[in-house]
Every structure is written in C-alpha cells, then in structure tokens.
N, C-alpha and C positions, 0 to 999 in steps of 0.2 A: 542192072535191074531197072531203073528209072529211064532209061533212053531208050527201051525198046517198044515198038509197034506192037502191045500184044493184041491177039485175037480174042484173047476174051482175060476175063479173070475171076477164079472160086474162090472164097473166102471158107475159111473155119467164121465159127460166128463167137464165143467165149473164148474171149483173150484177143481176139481179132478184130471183130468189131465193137464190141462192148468188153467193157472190166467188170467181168462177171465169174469170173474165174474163180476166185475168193467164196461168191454167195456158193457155188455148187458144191465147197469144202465144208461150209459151214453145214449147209441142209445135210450132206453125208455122216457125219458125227453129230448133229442132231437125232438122228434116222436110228443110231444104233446105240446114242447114249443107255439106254437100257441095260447095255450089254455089258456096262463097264470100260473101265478107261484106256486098258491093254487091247480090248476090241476095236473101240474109237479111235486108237494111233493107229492101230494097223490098217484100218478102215482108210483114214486121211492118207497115209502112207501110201497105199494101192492106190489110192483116186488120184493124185499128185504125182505120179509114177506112169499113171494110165492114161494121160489129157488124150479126149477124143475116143475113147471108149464110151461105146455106147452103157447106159444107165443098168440097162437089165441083164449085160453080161456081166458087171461090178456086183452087183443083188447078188446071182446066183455064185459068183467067185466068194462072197461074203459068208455067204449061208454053207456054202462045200468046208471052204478054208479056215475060217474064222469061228462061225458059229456050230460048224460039226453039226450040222443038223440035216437031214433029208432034206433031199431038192424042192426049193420052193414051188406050190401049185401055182394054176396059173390065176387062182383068185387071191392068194396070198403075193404074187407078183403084182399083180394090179394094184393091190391096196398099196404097198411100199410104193408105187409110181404116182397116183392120186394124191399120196402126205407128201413127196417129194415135190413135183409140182406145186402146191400148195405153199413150201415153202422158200421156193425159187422164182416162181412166175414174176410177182408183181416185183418183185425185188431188182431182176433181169431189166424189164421194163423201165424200171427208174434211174436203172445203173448208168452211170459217165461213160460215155462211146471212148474208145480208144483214140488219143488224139492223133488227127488228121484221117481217121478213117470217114465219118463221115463227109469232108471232102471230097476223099477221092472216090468214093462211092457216087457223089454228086457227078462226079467231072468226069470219070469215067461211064458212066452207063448212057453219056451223051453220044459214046463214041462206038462202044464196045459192046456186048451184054457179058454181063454181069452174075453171078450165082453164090449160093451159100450151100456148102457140105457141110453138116456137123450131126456131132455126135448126138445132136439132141432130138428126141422124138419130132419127129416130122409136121404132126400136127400140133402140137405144144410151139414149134419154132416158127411155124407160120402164124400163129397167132401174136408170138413178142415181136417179129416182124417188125408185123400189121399193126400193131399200136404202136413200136417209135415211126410208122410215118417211112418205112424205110420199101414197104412193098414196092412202090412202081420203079424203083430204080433196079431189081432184078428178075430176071428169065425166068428163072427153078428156086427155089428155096428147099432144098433136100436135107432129110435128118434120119435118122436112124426108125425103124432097124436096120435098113442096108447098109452094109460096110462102106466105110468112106473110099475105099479103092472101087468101088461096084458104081457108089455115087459120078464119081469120076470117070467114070469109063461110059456110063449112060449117058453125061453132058455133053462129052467129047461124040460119040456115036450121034447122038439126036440134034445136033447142031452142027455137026459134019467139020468139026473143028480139027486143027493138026497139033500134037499136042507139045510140039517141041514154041509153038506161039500160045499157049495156055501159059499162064501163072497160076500158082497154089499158093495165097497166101496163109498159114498156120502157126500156131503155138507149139503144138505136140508131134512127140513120132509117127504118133496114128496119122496126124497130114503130110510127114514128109512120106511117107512108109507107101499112102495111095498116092503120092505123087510119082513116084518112082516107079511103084505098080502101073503108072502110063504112062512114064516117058516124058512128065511136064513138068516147068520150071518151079522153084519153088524156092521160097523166098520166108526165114524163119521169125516169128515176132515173139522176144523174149521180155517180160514184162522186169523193167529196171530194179534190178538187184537182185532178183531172181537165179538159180543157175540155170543154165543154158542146157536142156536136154539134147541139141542135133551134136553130129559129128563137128570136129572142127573144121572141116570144109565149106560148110554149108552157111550161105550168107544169113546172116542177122539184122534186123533193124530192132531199137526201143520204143517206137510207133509207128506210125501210117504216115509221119510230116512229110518226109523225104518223098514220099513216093507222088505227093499233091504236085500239079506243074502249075 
C-alpha cells in the first residue's frame, strides 16, 4: 500500500480523517432517547453495524424496525436531520484529525488529487470541510445521498482515472463494499481496540502514520 504510485486517493471522512465516529453514536441515541433504552441500544447497535450508511436510510430503518411507526414524511425527515446536524456539526469540526491523516492529505494533494466519499450529507460535509481548513487540498467532496459505490464510480468516470491506481481509504463495509463495486484498491482504518469489521484479507492500518512519506 505505501509504495505505490497511486493516481489518486478517496477518503471516507468519520473514522478517516477525523475521530468523529464516536460523536455520530452519541447524536443517534440522543436522537431516540425518547424512546427508551431498548430502542437506543438497538439504535447504536445498527449505527455501529452500518459505518457509511447514509443518515436518512438509519431514520427510516429506525422508524420501520424499531419504532413500528408509519414511514417518516418527508418534513418529519427533515426535522430528525436539522437536531442531528445540530448536534454533530460543531462537535465534527473540533474533533482530533486521525493521526497522520492530515499529513498525508497535505503531501499527497501536492501530487495527486484527492477526494472525500462519505456517508454524510453533501452539503453538511462540505461545510465541516471548509472550516478545518482542509477544502483546497481536494477535487470533489461527495456525501450522501448518493450511494458510496455511485460516488466512486462518478470520480473514477469524471477524472478519467483507472481504478485498479485509485486507493479507498475507509472504516466500514459500506467503503470496502464501493470499493469492490469498482475495482479499486482499498485499504481498512480500524480505530485501536475497536473490532475490525473487513474480511480477514483485507489490509488494516491503526491510522494514517504509515501511509505519510
């Protein structure tokens, strides 16, 4: 992984480039305290289960599975995305970058471009971006709703890249899952003491150090 010439490189952005992982557990069981406590574990349990699922497919699996209630509208969606936001934004923003991510972020976007897939709404992630200071080091900044395999297939197409010299660096299956969905290498970040969601084949790093030159 470290000694190849890539053509480019996609990041996941939570768990990847920031330790924010955590904050989006907590806003989730926040979100549903209401509901009581057997709700709230199984709430954490899906979200921790589901790294890289987009926000408002979790709502709706919540509201089917969980809370046995008719499909949320789409103003009762929106409300559950404005309290969430609300209490993950500035939290994101403040959070500790994954060590050695910001380096190589640094070092590589001198060489390569650079991009972020995540599961987080598109316009919510370009703005936590944009306040750590991190926008001019990448090309695309993409987030949901598009599926993280769709994401990846658009960066690959609209930069004319080949994808076996692409890297996917990610936390979850959802980023091995689009990486495979194109063919591009892919490279797992397990946060220390954590268990490791990929196959056993599939390489792992404990942060970004290794990958700095």
């Amino acid at each position: 992984m470290r000694n190849v010439n890539w053509q480019a490189i996609v990041f996941d952005f939570d768990g990847v480039v920031v330790e924010s992982g955590k904050i989006k557990t907590q806003a989730f069981a926040e979100l549903y305290r209401p509901y009581g406590a057997d709700v709230v574990a199984a709430v954490v349990q899906f979200h921790t289960q589901n790294g890289g699922m987009s926000r408002y497919r979790k709502f709706r699996h919540f509201q089917e599975h969980f809370l046995n209630q008719p499909p949320l509208t789409e103003a009762e969606e929106k409300q559950l995305d404005i309290r969430f936001s609300e209490l993950v934004v500035e939290a994101v923003i403040a959070a500790e970058a994954v060590p050695g991510a910001i380096e190589l972020i640094r070092q590589q976007s001198q060489k390569i471009p650079l991009f972020v897939a995540s599961g987080t709404p598109e316009v919510e992630l370009k703005v936590i971006v944009e306040r750590r200071g991190l926008a001019p080091y990448f090309t695309a900044v993409r987030g949901a709703p598009a599926l993280k395999k769709t994401i990846i297939a658009e960066i690959l197409s609209a930069h004319n890249l080949k994808p076996e010299a692409v890297l996917m660096i990610g936390d979850a299956m959802a980023d091995l899952e689009g990486a495979q969905a194109n063919n591009t290498a892919f490279l797992g970040r397990v946060f220390p003491g954590d268990p490791n969601p990929f196959p056993a084949h599939i390489e792992i790093v404990p942060d970004l150090r290794g990958l700095v030159q």
